[in-house]
C-alpha positions in Angstrom: 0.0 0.0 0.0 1.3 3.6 -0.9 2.0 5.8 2.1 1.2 9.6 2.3 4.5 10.0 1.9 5.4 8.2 -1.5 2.4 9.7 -2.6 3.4 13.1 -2.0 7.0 12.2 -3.8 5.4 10.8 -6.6 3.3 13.9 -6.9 6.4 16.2 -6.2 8.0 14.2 -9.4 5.5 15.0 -11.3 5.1 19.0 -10.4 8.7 18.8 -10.6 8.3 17.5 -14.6 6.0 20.1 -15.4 7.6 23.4 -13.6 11.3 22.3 -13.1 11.1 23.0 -9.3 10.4 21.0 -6.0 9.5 24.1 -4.9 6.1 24.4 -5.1 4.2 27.3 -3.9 1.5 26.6 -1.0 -1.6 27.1 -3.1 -0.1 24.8 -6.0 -2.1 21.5 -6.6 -0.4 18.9 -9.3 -3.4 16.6 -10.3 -5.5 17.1 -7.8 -3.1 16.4 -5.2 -2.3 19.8 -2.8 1.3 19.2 -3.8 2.4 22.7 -1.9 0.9 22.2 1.3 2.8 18.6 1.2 5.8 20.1 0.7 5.6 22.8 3.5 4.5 20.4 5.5 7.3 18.4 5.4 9.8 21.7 6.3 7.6 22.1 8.9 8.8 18.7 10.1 12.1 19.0 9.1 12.5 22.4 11.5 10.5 20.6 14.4 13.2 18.0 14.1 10.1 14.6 13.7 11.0 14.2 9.9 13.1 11.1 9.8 16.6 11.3 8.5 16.0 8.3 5.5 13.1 10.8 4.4 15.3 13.5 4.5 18.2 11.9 2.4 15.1 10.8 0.4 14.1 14.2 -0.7 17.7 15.8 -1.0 18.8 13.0 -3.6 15.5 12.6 -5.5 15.3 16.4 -5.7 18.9 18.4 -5.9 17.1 21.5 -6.0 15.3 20.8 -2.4 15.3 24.0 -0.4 14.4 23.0 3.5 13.6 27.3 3.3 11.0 28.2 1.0 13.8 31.0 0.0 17.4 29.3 0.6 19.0 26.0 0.2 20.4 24.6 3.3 23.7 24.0 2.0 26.4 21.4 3.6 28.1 24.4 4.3 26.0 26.2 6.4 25.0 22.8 8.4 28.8 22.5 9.1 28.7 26.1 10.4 25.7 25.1 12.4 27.5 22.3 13.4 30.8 24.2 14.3 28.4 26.4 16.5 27.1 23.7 18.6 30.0 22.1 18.9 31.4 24.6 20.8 28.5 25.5 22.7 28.0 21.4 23.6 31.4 20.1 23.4 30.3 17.3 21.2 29.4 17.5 17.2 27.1 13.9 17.9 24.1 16.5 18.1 20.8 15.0 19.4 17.7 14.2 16.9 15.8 17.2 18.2 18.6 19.4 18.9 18.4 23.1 17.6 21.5 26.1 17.4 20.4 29.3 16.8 17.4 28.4 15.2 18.7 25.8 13.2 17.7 22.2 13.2 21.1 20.6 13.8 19.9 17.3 15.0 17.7 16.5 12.1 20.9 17.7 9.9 23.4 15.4 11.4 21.0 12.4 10.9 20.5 13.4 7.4 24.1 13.0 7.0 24.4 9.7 8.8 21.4 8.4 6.4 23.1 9.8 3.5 26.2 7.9 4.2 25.0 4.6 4.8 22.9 4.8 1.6 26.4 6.1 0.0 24.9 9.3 -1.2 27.6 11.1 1.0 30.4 12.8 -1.4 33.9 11.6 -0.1 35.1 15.1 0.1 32.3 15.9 2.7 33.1 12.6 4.4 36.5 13.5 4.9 35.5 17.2 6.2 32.9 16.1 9.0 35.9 13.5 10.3 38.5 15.9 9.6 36.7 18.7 11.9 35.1 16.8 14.4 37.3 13.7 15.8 34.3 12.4 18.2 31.7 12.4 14.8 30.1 9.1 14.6 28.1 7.6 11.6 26.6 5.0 13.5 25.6 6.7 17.0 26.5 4.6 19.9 24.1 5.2 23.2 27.3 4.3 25.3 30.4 4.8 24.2 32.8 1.9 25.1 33.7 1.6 28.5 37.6 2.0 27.0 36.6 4.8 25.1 35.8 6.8 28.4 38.5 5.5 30.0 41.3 7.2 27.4 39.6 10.5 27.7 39.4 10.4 31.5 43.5 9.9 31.0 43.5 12.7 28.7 41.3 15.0 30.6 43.7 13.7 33.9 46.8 15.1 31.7 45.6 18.7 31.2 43.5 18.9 34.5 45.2 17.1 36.8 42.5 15.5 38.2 39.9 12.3 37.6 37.4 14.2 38.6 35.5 16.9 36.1 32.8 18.7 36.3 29.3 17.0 35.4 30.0 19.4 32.4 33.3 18.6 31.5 34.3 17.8 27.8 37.5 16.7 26.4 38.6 16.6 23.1 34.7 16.5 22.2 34.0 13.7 24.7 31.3 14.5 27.3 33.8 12.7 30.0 32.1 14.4 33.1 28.4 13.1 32.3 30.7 9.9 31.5 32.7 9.7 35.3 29.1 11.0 37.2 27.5 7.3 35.1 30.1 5.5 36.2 29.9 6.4 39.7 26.2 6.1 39.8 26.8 2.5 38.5 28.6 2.0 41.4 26.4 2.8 43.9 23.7 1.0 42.6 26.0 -1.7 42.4 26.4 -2.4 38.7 29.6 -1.4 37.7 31.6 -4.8 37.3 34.6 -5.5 39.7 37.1 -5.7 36.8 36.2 -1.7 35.7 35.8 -0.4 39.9 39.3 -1.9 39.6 40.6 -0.7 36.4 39.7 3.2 37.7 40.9 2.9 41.0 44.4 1.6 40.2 44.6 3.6 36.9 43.6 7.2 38.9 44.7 7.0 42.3 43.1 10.2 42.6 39.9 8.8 41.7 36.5 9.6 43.6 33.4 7.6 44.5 31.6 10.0 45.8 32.8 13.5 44.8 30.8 15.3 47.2 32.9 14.2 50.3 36.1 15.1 50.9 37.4 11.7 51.6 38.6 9.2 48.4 36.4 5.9 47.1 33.7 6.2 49.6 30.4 4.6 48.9 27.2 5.9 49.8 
């Protein structure tokens, strides 16, 4: 069965045929089909970050003339600004689905770019940018970065701070290693972090804390 959706791309093709734009204006129907309302519609989505990203690489490959603004192209350089911006506001360029920077749906741009690369739709020369920038970029977003992973940034962060214990804030090198030492010590008190990694942090930061609010070292609450 045809979804909304295809129906509105087929439609979209077919404006597209007739007035060589995907850029329809609101009151413009294509066959009986509202084909402008459809399309504003779906940059309404795309701005309130629900559109999914494999609809979104959809519509920028079947269309290369897709403006997310009814006036201006979103081009890949202006998302990497974007993304440049929150980066340095969040310390991390693995921006959330519904994230927004200055207005800008960052979030729904990042997935678009992870769904263009795993359908190879991604130009190697914007690849190589993104990883180039942004060390901590992931294409396929992780929930929980390895336990290993946190554990060479806490060293890192330990070499320029001098201490195993950051700020719930802390970020280092683009790694959010403060929200990252606060989960490990919360797995500790409720008794799920295994004995191999309490051991691993304790020998491997002799500075390291349990309980950061006391003034003592490794106690448990």
């Amino acid at each position: 069965m045809t979804s909304r959706f295809d129906e509105g791309i087929a439609h979209l093709h077919r404006y597209r045929a007739v007035h060589g734009t995907s850029s329809p204006r609101q009151q413009d129907v294509i066959d009986g089909f509202p084909i402008g309302r459809w399309v504003n519609t779906r940059r309404t989505h795309y701005r309130r970050g629900v559109l999914s990203a494999e609809r979104i690489a959809r519509l920028e490959s079947e269309f290369p003339d897709w403006q997310w603004k009814a006036n201006a192209r979103t081009s890949f350089a202006a998302g990497l600004a974007h993304l440049r911006r929150y980066n340095a506001v969040h310390g991390t360029s693995n921006a959330r689905r519904h994230d927004i920077i200055d207005e800008f749906p960052i979030g729904t741009w990042v997935a678009s770019r992870r769904a263009k690369y795993r359908a190879g739709q991604m130009p190697a020369e914007h690849v190589q940018q993104i990883e180039a920038e942004f060390p901590d970029w992931q294409w396929t977003l992780r929930t929980r970065p390895p336990f290993q992973v946190g554990l060479g940034h806490l060293h890192r962060y330990v070499a320029a701070h001098g201490t195993s214990s950051p700020p719930r804030h802390a970020t280092i090198d683009g790694f959010r290693i403060g929200a990252w030492a606060a989960k490990r010590r919360t797995e500790y008190r409720r008794r799920r972090l295994p004995a191999d990694r309490i051991t691993r942090l304790e020998t491997e930061f002799p500075d390291w804390q349990w309980n950061i609010r006391r003034s003592g070292t490794r106690s448990a609450d």
